[in-house]
N, C-alpha and C positions, 0 to 999 in steps of 0.2 A: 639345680645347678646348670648353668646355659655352658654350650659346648667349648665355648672361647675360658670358661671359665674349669671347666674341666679338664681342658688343654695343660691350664696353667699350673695344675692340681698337679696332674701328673708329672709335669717337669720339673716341677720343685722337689719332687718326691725321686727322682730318675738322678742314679748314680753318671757321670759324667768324667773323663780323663784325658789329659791332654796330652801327646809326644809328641817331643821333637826326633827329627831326624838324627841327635846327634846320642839318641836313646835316653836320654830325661825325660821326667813325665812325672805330671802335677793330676792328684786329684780333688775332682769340688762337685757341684752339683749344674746339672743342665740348666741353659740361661735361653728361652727363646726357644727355637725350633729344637726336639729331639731325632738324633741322627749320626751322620760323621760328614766330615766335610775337610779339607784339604788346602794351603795354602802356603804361604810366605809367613812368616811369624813374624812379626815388624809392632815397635810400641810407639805409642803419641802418647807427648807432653802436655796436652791442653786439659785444662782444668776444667773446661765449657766446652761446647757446641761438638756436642758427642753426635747431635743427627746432623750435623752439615759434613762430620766426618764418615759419617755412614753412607751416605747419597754422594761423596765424593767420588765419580769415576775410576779416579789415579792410581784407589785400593784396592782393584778389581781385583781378584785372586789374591787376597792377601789378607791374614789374619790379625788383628788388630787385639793389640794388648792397652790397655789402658791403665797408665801408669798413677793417677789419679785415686782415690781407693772406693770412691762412692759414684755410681753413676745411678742415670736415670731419676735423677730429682725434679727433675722439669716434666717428666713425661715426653709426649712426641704429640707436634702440631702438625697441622697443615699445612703450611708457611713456608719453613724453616727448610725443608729439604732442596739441595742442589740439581735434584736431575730426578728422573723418574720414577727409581729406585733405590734400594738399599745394593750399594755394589760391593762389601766384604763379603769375604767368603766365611768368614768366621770371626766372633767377637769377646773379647775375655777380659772380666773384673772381676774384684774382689768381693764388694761388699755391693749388690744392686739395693734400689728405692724398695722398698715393701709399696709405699702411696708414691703416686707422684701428686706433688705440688707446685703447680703453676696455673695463672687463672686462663693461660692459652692451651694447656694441655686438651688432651680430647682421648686419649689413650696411655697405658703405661709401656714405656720402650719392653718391656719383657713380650707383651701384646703385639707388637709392631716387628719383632726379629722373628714370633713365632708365626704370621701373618705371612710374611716375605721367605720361611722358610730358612731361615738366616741360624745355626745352628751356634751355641754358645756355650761358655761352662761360666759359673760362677764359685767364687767360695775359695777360689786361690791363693798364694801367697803372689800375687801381681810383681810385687817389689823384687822378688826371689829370681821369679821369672824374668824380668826386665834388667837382672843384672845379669844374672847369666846370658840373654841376647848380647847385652853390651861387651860383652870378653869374649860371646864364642863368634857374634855376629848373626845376621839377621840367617831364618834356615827355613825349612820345609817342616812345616807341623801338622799334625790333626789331632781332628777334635770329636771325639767318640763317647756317645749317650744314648741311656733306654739298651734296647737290643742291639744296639752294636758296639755297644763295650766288652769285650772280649779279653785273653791275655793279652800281655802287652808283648811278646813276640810277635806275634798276628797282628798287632796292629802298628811295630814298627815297621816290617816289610810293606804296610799297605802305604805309611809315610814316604818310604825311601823309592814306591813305584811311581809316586804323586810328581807333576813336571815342576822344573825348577824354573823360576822368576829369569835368571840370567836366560836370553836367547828367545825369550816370551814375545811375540807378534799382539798387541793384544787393542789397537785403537778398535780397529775395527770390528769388537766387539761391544763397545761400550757408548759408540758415535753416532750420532745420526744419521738416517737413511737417507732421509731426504731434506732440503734448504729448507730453512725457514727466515722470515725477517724477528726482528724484536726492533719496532719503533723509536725515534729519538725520542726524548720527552721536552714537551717544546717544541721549539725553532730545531728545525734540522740543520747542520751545519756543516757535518761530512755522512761520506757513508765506508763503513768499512765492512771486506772482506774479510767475514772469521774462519779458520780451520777445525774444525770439531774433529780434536785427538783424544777428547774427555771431557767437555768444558764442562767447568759447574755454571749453574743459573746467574750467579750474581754478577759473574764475568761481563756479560754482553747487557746488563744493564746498568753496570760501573761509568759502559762506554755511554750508554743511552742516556744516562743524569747529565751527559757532558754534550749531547745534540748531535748526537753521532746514530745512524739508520744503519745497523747491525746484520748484516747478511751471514747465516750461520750456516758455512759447506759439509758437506761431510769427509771425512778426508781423503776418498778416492778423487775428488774434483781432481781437475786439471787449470791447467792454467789460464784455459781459454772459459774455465769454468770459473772463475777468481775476476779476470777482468769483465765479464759481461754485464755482472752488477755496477760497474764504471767506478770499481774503489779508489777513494781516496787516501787509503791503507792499508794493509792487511795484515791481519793478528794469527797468530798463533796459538794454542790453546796447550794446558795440562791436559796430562794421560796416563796409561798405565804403562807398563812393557819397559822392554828391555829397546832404549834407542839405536844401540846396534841396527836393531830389525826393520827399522824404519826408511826402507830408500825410495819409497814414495816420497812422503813426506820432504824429505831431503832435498831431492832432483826439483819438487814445487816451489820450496824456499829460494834453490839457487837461480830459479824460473823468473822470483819476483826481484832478488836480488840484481840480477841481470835489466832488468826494467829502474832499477834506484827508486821503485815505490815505497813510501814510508813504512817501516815494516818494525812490528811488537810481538814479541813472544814469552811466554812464561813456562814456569815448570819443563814439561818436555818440551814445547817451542824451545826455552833457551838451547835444552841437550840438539834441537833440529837446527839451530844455528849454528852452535857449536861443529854438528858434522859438516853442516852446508859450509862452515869457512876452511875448512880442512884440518880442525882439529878431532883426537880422540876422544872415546868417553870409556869410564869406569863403573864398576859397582861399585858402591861405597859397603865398609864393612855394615852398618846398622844403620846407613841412614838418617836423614832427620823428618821428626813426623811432628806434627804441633804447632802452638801459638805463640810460642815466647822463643827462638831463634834468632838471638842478634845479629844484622849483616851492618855490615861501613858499605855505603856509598864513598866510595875512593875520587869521585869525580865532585863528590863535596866534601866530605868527610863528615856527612851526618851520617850518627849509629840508630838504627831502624830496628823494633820489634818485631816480627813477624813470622807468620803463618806459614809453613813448610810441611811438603808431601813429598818424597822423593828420595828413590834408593842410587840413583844411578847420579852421576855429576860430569862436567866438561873436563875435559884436561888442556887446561890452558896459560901459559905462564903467567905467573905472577907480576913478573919483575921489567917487563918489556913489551913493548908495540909490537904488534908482529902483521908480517906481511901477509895477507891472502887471496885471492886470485879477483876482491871485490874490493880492494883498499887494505889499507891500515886499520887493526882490530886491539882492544885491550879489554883486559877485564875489568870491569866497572863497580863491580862489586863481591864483597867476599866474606865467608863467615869467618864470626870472630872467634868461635868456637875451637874449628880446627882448620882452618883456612882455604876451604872450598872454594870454588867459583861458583857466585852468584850471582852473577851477570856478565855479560857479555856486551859491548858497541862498537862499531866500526865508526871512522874518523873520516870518512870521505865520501857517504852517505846515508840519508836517516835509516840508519838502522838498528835496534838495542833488543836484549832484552833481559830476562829475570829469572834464577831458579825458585823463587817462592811464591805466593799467590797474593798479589796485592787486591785484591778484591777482597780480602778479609772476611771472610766466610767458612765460618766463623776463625774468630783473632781482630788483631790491633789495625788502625787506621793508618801506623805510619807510611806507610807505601804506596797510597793512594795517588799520591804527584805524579807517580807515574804513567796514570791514565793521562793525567794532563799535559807530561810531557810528550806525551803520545799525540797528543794534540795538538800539542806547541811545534812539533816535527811537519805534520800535516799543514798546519798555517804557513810554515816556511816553504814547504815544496808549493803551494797554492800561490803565494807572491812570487 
Protein backbone atom coordinates (compact mmCIF):
# COMPACT_ATOMS: atom_id res chain seq x y z
CA UNK A 1 0.00 0.00 0.00
CA UNK A 2 1.88 3.36 -1.18
CA UNK A 3 1.49 6.20 1.29
CA UNK A 4 -0.92 8.38 -0.74
CA UNK A 5 -2.84 5.35 -0.63
CA UNK A 6 -2.72 4.87 3.14
CA UNK A 7 -3.58 8.35 3.57
CA UNK A 8 -6.68 7.75 2.10
CA UNK A 9 -7.19 4.39 4.05
CA UNK A 10 -7.09 6.27 7.13
CA UNK A 11 -9.42 9.05 6.23
CA UNK A 12 -12.25 7.14 5.20
CA UNK A 13 -11.93 5.21 8.37
CA UNK A 14 -11.44 8.72 10.63
CA UNK A 15 -14.62 9.85 12.38
CA UNK A 16 -15.19 13.54 11.33
CA UNK A 17 -17.76 16.58 12.85
CA UNK A 18 -18.75 19.56 11.88
CA UNK A 19 -20.04 22.97 14.20
CA UNK A 20 -21.50 25.79 13.62
CA UNK A 21 -21.16 28.72 15.58
CA UNK A 22 -24.67 28.76 16.32
CA UNK A 23 -23.94 25.10 18.14
CA UNK A 24 -25.41 22.54 15.47
CA UNK A 25 -23.34 19.99 14.41
CA UNK A 26 -23.42 17.39 11.81
CA UNK A 27 -21.55 14.22 11.90
CA UNK A 28 -19.86 12.09 8.70
CA UNK A 29 -16.65 10.79 7.83
CA UNK A 30 -13.21 12.75 6.88
CA UNK A 31 -13.12 13.97 3.14
CA UNK A 32 -9.31 14.91 2.17
CA UNK A 33 -6.86 16.18 4.72
CA UNK A 34 -7.48 14.93 8.46
CA UNK A 35 -7.44 17.88 11.08
CA UNK A 36 -9.63 21.01 11.91
CA UNK A 37 -9.77 23.94 10.19
CA UNK A 38 -11.98 27.14 10.59
CA UNK A 39 -14.10 29.21 8.30
CA UNK A 40 -17.26 31.02 7.00
CA UNK A 41 -19.87 28.24 6.17
CA UNK A 42 -21.33 29.53 2.81
CA UNK A 43 -23.01 26.76 0.05
CA UNK A 44 -22.71 26.67 -3.88
CA UNK A 45 -25.35 25.79 -6.25
CA UNK A 46 -23.34 24.45 -9.12
CA UNK A 47 -23.75 21.16 -10.17
CA UNK A 48 -20.18 21.27 -12.01
CA UNK A 49 -16.96 22.73 -11.89
CA UNK A 50 -16.20 21.83 -8.09
CA UNK A 51 -12.17 22.56 -8.97
CA UNK A 52 -12.72 26.01 -10.50
CA UNK A 53 -14.60 26.46 -7.34
CA UNK A 54 -11.86 25.27 -5.20
CA UNK A 55 -8.90 27.41 -6.93
CA UNK A 56 -11.39 30.35 -6.61
CA UNK A 57 -9.41 33.08 -4.67
CA UNK A 58 -12.91 34.89 -3.41
CA UNK A 59 -13.35 31.49 -0.89
CA UNK A 60 -10.45 32.20 0.90
CA UNK A 61 -11.29 31.51 4.48
CA UNK A 62 -14.51 30.10 3.82
CA UNK A 63 -16.01 26.74 4.08
CA UNK A 64 -17.78 25.41 1.15
CA UNK A 65 -20.93 23.23 1.33
CA UNK A 66 -21.93 21.77 -1.67
CA UNK A 67 -25.37 21.60 -2.28
CA UNK A 68 -25.31 19.21 -5.18
CA UNK A 69 -25.21 15.52 -3.48
CA UNK A 70 -22.37 13.80 -5.43
CA UNK A 71 -19.06 15.20 -6.19
CA UNK A 72 -15.73 14.42 -7.37
CA UNK A 73 -16.96 12.51 -10.55
CA UNK A 74 -14.57 13.88 -12.76
CA UNK A 75 -11.68 13.58 -10.63
CA UNK A 76 -9.12 16.68 -10.78
CA UNK A 77 -6.92 17.87 -13.90
CA UNK A 78 -4.37 19.89 -14.63
CA UNK A 79 -6.06 22.38 -16.56
CA UNK A 80 -8.99 23.32 -14.79
CA UNK A 81 -7.84 25.12 -11.82
CA UNK A 82 -8.12 29.03 -11.51
CA UNK A 83 -5.03 30.10 -9.62
CA UNK A 84 -2.41 28.38 -7.92
CA UNK A 85 -4.08 26.70 -5.29
CA UNK A 86 -6.86 25.14 -3.73
CA UNK A 87 -8.16 28.49 -1.52
CA UNK A 88 -11.13 27.00 0.80
CA UNK A 89 -10.55 26.51 4.06
CA UNK A 90 -12.74 23.60 4.22
CA UNK A 91 -15.01 21.42 2.03
CA UNK A 92 -18.31 19.37 2.57
CA UNK A 93 -20.51 16.75 0.69
CA UNK A 94 -22.53 14.25 0.98
CA UNK A 95 -22.02 11.47 -1.11
CA UNK A 96 -18.00 11.67 -2.65
CA UNK A 97 -16.78 9.56 -6.15
CA UNK A 98 -15.36 6.20 -4.74
CA UNK A 99 -13.59 6.27 -8.90
CA UNK A 100 -13.24 9.21 -10.65
CA UNK A 101 -14.31 8.97 -14.15
CA UNK A 102 -13.16 11.36 -16.71
CA UNK A 103 -10.66 10.61 -19.54
CA UNK A 104 -8.67 14.19 -18.24
CA UNK A 105 -8.76 13.10 -14.78
CA UNK A 106 -5.07 12.39 -13.39
CA UNK A 107 -6.10 12.04 -9.64
CA UNK A 108 -9.24 11.67 -7.42
CA UNK A 109 -10.37 15.17 -5.78
CA UNK A 110 -10.27 13.14 -2.21
CA UNK A 111 -6.21 12.97 -3.28
CA UNK A 112 -6.09 16.53 -4.23
CA UNK A 113 -7.87 18.18 -0.87
CA UNK A 114 -5.54 15.75 1.14
CA UNK A 115 -2.44 16.91 -0.99
CA UNK A 116 -3.23 20.84 -0.36
CA UNK A 117 -3.99 19.83 3.17
CA UNK A 118 -7.52 21.05 2.61
CA UNK A 119 -9.50 19.47 5.57
CA UNK A 120 -13.18 18.04 4.67
CA UNK A 121 -16.06 15.87 6.15
CA UNK A 122 -18.07 13.77 4.10
CA UNK A 123 -21.33 11.59 4.63
CA UNK A 124 -23.56 14.50 5.73
CA UNK A 125 -27.13 15.44 5.41
CA UNK A 126 -25.66 18.59 2.85
CA UNK A 127 -29.54 19.47 2.17
CA UNK A 128 -30.14 19.79 6.13
CA UNK A 129 -27.16 21.80 6.35
CA UNK A 130 -27.83 24.15 3.43
CA UNK A 131 -31.26 24.89 4.91
CA UNK A 132 -30.36 25.66 7.94
CA UNK A 133 -27.49 28.22 6.47
CA UNK A 134 -30.51 29.57 4.54
CA UNK A 135 -32.81 30.67 7.84
CA UNK A 136 -29.86 31.23 10.09
CA UNK A 137 -27.49 32.82 7.55
CA UNK A 138 -24.10 32.21 6.46
CA UNK A 139 -21.72 31.79 10.14
CA UNK A 140 -18.42 30.54 11.37
CA UNK A 141 -17.91 26.66 11.36
CA UNK A 142 -15.34 24.02 11.73
CA UNK A 143 -14.55 21.11 10.79
CA UNK A 144 -12.82 18.47 13.21
CA UNK A 145 -11.25 14.73 12.26
CA UNK A 146 -8.87 11.93 13.34
CA UNK A 147 -7.50 13.40 16.81
CA UNK A 148 -8.95 16.41 16.92
CA UNK A 149 -12.41 15.49 17.29
CA UNK A 150 -13.20 15.94 20.61
CA UNK A 151 -16.56 16.91 22.74
CA UNK A 152 -18.44 19.19 21.01
CA UNK A 153 -18.20 21.97 23.95
CA UNK A 154 -14.47 22.23 23.13
CA UNK A 155 -14.94 22.47 19.92
CA UNK A 156 -17.67 25.15 19.86
CA UNK A 157 -15.51 27.53 21.81
CA UNK A 158 -12.76 26.78 19.36
CA UNK A 159 -15.59 27.88 16.48
CA UNK A 160 -16.71 30.94 18.40
CA UNK A 161 -12.69 32.10 18.85
CA UNK A 162 -12.18 31.53 14.89
CA UNK A 163 -12.39 35.45 13.24
CA UNK A 164 -15.47 36.38 11.44
CA UNK A 165 -15.66 37.15 7.57
CA UNK A 166 -17.35 40.65 8.35
CA UNK A 167 -14.20 43.30 8.76
CA UNK A 168 -11.85 40.53 6.96
CA UNK A 169 -8.79 42.55 5.05
CA UNK A 170 -8.10 39.58 2.98
CA UNK A 171 -6.72 40.47 -0.95
CA UNK A 172 -3.64 40.58 0.09
CA UNK A 173 -3.39 37.31 0.92
CA UNK A 174 -4.41 35.67 -2.09
CA UNK A 175 -2.89 38.27 -4.87
CA UNK A 176 -0.02 38.57 -6.61
CA UNK A 177 3.36 39.73 -5.60
CA UNK A 178 4.57 40.66 -8.31
CA UNK A 179 3.11 42.00 -12.25
CA UNK A 180 3.02 39.69 -14.65
CA UNK A 181 1.70 40.13 -18.40
CA UNK A 182 -0.73 37.31 -19.96
CA UNK A 183 -0.39 38.13 -24.03
CA UNK A 184 -3.03 39.08 -26.49
CA UNK A 185 -3.91 36.14 -28.58
CA UNK A 186 -3.34 37.56 -32.04
CA UNK A 187 -3.37 41.03 -33.17
CA UNK A 188 -2.96 43.03 -30.02
CA UNK A 189 -5.35 45.59 -29.90
CA UNK A 190 -5.39 47.26 -26.33
CA UNK A 191 -3.59 46.79 -23.47
CA UNK A 192 -5.01 46.77 -20.03
CA UNK A 193 -4.32 47.47 -16.56
CA UNK A 194 -5.50 44.46 -14.21
CA UNK A 195 -5.98 44.83 -10.25
CA UNK A 196 -5.22 41.44 -8.61
CA UNK A 197 -7.96 41.45 -5.53
CA UNK A 198 -8.18 37.56 -6.44
CA UNK A 199 -8.37 37.05 -9.96
CA UNK A 200 -9.13 33.75 -11.30
CA UNK A 201 -7.00 32.51 -14.52
CA UNK A 202 -9.74 32.74 -17.08
CA UNK A 203 -10.33 36.50 -16.34
CA UNK A 204 -7.21 37.94 -18.15
CA UNK A 205 -7.47 35.47 -20.82
CA UNK A 206 -11.38 36.33 -21.58
CA UNK A 207 -9.59 39.63 -22.18
CA UNK A 208 -6.65 37.95 -24.29
CA UNK A 209 -9.23 35.85 -26.81
CA UNK A 210 -10.45 39.54 -27.53
CA UNK A 211 -6.57 41.18 -28.42
CA UNK A 212 -6.27 42.77 -25.46
CA UNK A 213 -2.09 42.63 -23.51
CA UNK A 214 -3.15 42.06 -19.87
CA UNK A 215 -0.85 43.56 -17.33
CA UNK A 216 -1.80 41.86 -14.02
CA UNK A 217 -0.80 44.42 -10.60
CA UNK A 218 -0.93 43.38 -7.63
CA UNK A 219 -3.12 45.36 -5.49
CA UNK A 220 -0.82 47.58 -3.50
CA UNK A 221 0.17 49.31 -7.09
CA UNK A 222 -0.40 52.70 -7.22
CA UNK A 223 -1.40 54.74 -9.73
CA UNK A 224 1.47 55.68 -11.24
CA UNK A 225 1.94 51.96 -11.10
CA UNK A 226 -1.40 51.42 -13.27
CA UNK A 227 -0.51 54.00 -15.98
CA UNK A 228 3.17 53.12 -16.80
CA UNK A 229 2.06 50.09 -18.63
CA UNK A 230 0.21 52.94 -21.01
CA UNK A 231 -3.38 51.30 -20.27
CA UNK A 232 -5.94 51.57 -22.48
CA UNK A 233 -8.19 50.35 -19.52
CA UNK A 234 -8.24 49.17 -16.26
CA UNK A 235 -9.94 46.14 -14.76
CA UNK A 236 -10.79 45.29 -11.54
CA UNK A 237 -10.69 41.73 -10.27
CA UNK A 238 -12.83 39.43 -7.77
CA UNK A 239 -11.55 38.75 -4.19
CA UNK A 240 -12.24 37.71 -0.91
CA UNK A 241 -12.90 39.96 2.41
CA UNK A 242 -14.92 42.11 3.66
CA UNK A 243 -15.04 45.49 1.06
CA UNK A 244 -15.45 47.77 3.92
CA UNK A 245 -11.61 47.11 4.41
CA UNK A 246 -10.61 47.87 1.25
CA UNK A 247 -9.40 51.82 1.16
CA UNK A 248 -6.69 51.00 -0.98
CA UNK A 249 -8.26 49.58 -3.42
CA UNK A 250 -10.78 52.46 -3.36
CA UNK A 251 -8.71 55.71 -3.25
CA UNK A 252 -6.82 53.64 -6.88
CA UNK A 253 -10.29 53.36 -8.38
CA UNK A 254 -11.21 57.03 -7.63
CA UNK A 255 -7.44 57.67 -8.90
CA UNK A 256 -8.48 56.17 -12.31
CA UNK A 257 -11.81 57.52 -12.12
CA UNK A 258 -10.46 60.84 -11.87
CA UNK A 259 -8.37 60.27 -15.28
CA UNK A 260 -12.15 58.93 -17.28
CA UNK A 261 -9.95 55.84 -18.30
CA UNK A 262 -12.15 53.17 -19.31
CA UNK A 263 -12.62 51.27 -16.47
CA UNK A 264 -14.30 47.27 -15.74
CA UNK A 265 -14.74 45.68 -12.52
CA UNK A 266 -16.39 42.50 -11.18
CA UNK A 267 -17.32 40.62 -8.20
CA UNK A 268 -15.31 42.84 -5.49
CA UNK A 269 -14.29 45.46 -8.35
CA UNK A 270 -18.15 46.08 -8.51
CA UNK A 271 -18.28 46.37 -4.32
CA UNK A 272 -14.70 48.85 -5.22
CA UNK A 273 -16.80 50.98 -7.37
CA UNK A 274 -19.52 50.93 -5.48
CA UNK A 275 -17.49 52.61 -2.37
CA UNK A 276 -15.36 54.58 -5.05
CA UNK A 277 -18.89 56.49 -6.12
CA UNK A 278 -19.99 57.01 -2.55
CA UNK A 279 -22.23 54.33 -2.03
CA UNK A 280 -22.45 51.67 0.94
CA UNK A 281 -21.99 48.08 1.14
CA UNK A 282 -23.55 45.13 3.18
CA UNK A 283 -23.33 41.64 4.20
CA UNK A 284 -25.86 39.77 2.59
CA UNK A 285 -27.49 37.11 4.91
CA UNK A 286 -26.22 33.87 2.80
CA UNK A 287 -25.00 35.12 0.00
CA UNK A 288 -25.02 33.76 -3.62
CA UNK A 289 -22.49 31.14 -4.56
CA UNK A 290 -22.82 29.13 -7.91
CA UNK A 291 -23.80 28.81 -11.55
CA UNK A 292 -27.25 29.14 -12.27
CA UNK A 293 -28.06 32.88 -10.61
CA UNK A 294 -30.39 34.87 -12.71
CA UNK A 295 -29.40 38.68 -13.11
CA UNK A 296 -31.83 41.30 -15.76
CA UNK A 297 -29.59 43.54 -17.58
CA UNK A 298 -31.93 46.49 -16.90
CA UNK A 299 -29.99 48.64 -19.67
CA UNK A 300 -31.33 45.69 -22.08
CA UNK A 301 -33.58 43.81 -20.44
CA UNK A 302 -31.88 40.42 -21.33
CA UNK A 303 -32.19 37.86 -18.31
CA UNK A 304 -28.62 36.21 -18.01
CA UNK A 305 -27.52 32.81 -16.20
CA UNK A 306 -24.70 33.20 -14.13
CA UNK A 307 -21.86 32.34 -12.15
CA UNK A 308 -21.72 34.18 -8.66
CA UNK A 309 -19.27 34.21 -5.54
CA UNK A 310 -19.98 36.67 -3.09
CA UNK A 311 -21.27 37.46 0.36
CA UNK A 312 -21.20 41.12 0.64
CA UNK A 313 -23.32 43.53 -2.10
CA UNK A 314 -23.66 47.46 -3.12
CA UNK A 315 -26.24 49.45 -1.72
CA UNK A 316 -27.46 51.34 -4.26
CA UNK A 317 -30.96 52.43 -5.46
CA UNK A 318 -32.85 50.80 -7.46
CA UNK A 319 -35.30 53.16 -8.57
CA UNK A 320 -33.13 56.29 -9.63
CA UNK A 321 -29.91 58.06 -11.28
CA UNK A 322 -27.98 59.08 -8.63
CA UNK A 323 -25.46 61.72 -8.49
CA UNK A 324 -21.70 61.14 -7.57
CA UNK A 325 -18.83 63.28 -7.33
CA UNK A 326 -17.76 61.41 -11.06
CA UNK A 327 -21.16 61.93 -12.96
CA UNK A 328 -24.35 60.33 -13.01
CA UNK A 329 -24.49 56.57 -11.80
CA UNK A 330 -27.33 53.74 -12.04
CA UNK A 331 -27.57 50.26 -11.34
CA UNK A 332 -27.30 48.29 -14.50
CA UNK A 333 -28.11 45.27 -13.23
CA UNK A 334 -29.90 43.08 -10.74
CA UNK A 335 -30.76 39.79 -9.31
CA UNK A 336 -34.00 38.39 -9.89
CA UNK A 337 -33.87 36.33 -7.13
CA UNK A 338 -34.05 38.90 -4.44
CA UNK A 339 -33.12 42.08 -5.95
CA UNK A 340 -29.41 42.75 -5.36
CA UNK A 341 -27.36 45.04 -7.27
CA UNK A 342 -25.54 43.50 -9.73
CA UNK A 343 -23.96 45.97 -11.56
CA UNK A 344 -23.19 49.13 -11.45
CA UNK A 345 -22.38 52.14 -14.63
CA UNK A 346 -21.97 55.63 -14.56
CA UNK A 347 -23.64 57.92 -17.56
CA UNK A 348 -20.98 60.43 -18.20
CA UNK A 349 -18.04 58.15 -18.42
CA UNK A 350 -16.83 54.72 -19.46
CA UNK A 351 -17.14 53.19 -16.54
CA UNK A 352 -19.29 49.74 -15.43
CA UNK A 353 -19.23 47.01 -13.72
CA UNK A 354 -20.52 43.43 -12.44
CA UNK A 355 -21.21 41.43 -9.11
CA UNK A 356 -20.85 38.04 -10.84
CA UNK A 357 -17.98 36.38 -12.90
CA UNK A 358 -18.51 36.67 -16.56
CA UNK A 359 -15.53 34.66 -17.40
CA UNK A 360 -17.56 31.65 -16.51
CA UNK A 361 -15.26 29.49 -14.81
CA UNK A 362 -16.76 27.41 -14.29
CA UNK A 363 -20.86 28.14 -15.36
CA UNK A 364 -22.83 29.56 -18.43
CA UNK A 365 -21.62 31.99 -21.33
CA UNK A 366 -24.33 34.45 -20.93
CA UNK A 367 -22.11 37.25 -19.73
CA UNK A 368 -19.41 37.18 -21.74
CA UNK A 369 -20.53 40.51 -23.88
CA UNK A 370 -19.35 42.03 -21.37
CA UNK A 371 -15.70 41.59 -22.16
CA UNK A 372 -16.73 42.99 -25.28
CA UNK A 373 -18.33 45.81 -24.09
CA UNK A 374 -15.40 46.46 -22.25
CA UNK A 375 -13.95 46.74 -25.57
CA UNK A 376 -16.50 48.62 -27.19
CA UNK A 377 -15.88 51.41 -24.17
CA UNK A 378 -12.08 51.42 -25.06
CA UNK A 379 -12.79 51.84 -29.11
CA UNK A 380 -14.75 54.73 -28.06
CA UNK A 381 -12.32 56.47 -25.85
CA UNK A 382 -9.58 55.59 -28.69
CA UNK A 383 -11.64 57.58 -31.58
Amino acid sequence: MTTSTRGIAQQKASPAVLVLEDGRSFRGRAYGAVGETFGEAVFSTGMTGYQETLTDPSYHRQVVVMTAPHIGNTGVNDEDPESRRIWVSGYVVRDPARVPSNWRSVRSLDEELAAQGVVGISGIDTRALTRHLRERGAMRVGIFSGEAVADEATLLAKVKNSPEMKGADLCGEVATDEAYVVPAVGEKRFTVAAVDLGIKGMTPQRMAERGIEVHVLPPSSTVEDLYAVNPDGVFFSNGPGDPATAEHPVALMQAVLERKTPLFGICFGNQILGRALGFGTFKLKYGHRGINQPVQDRTTGKVEVTAHNHGFAVDAPLDRVSETPYGRAEVSHVCLNDDVVEGLQLLDQPAFSVQYHPEAAAGPHDAAYLFDRFVSLMEGQRA
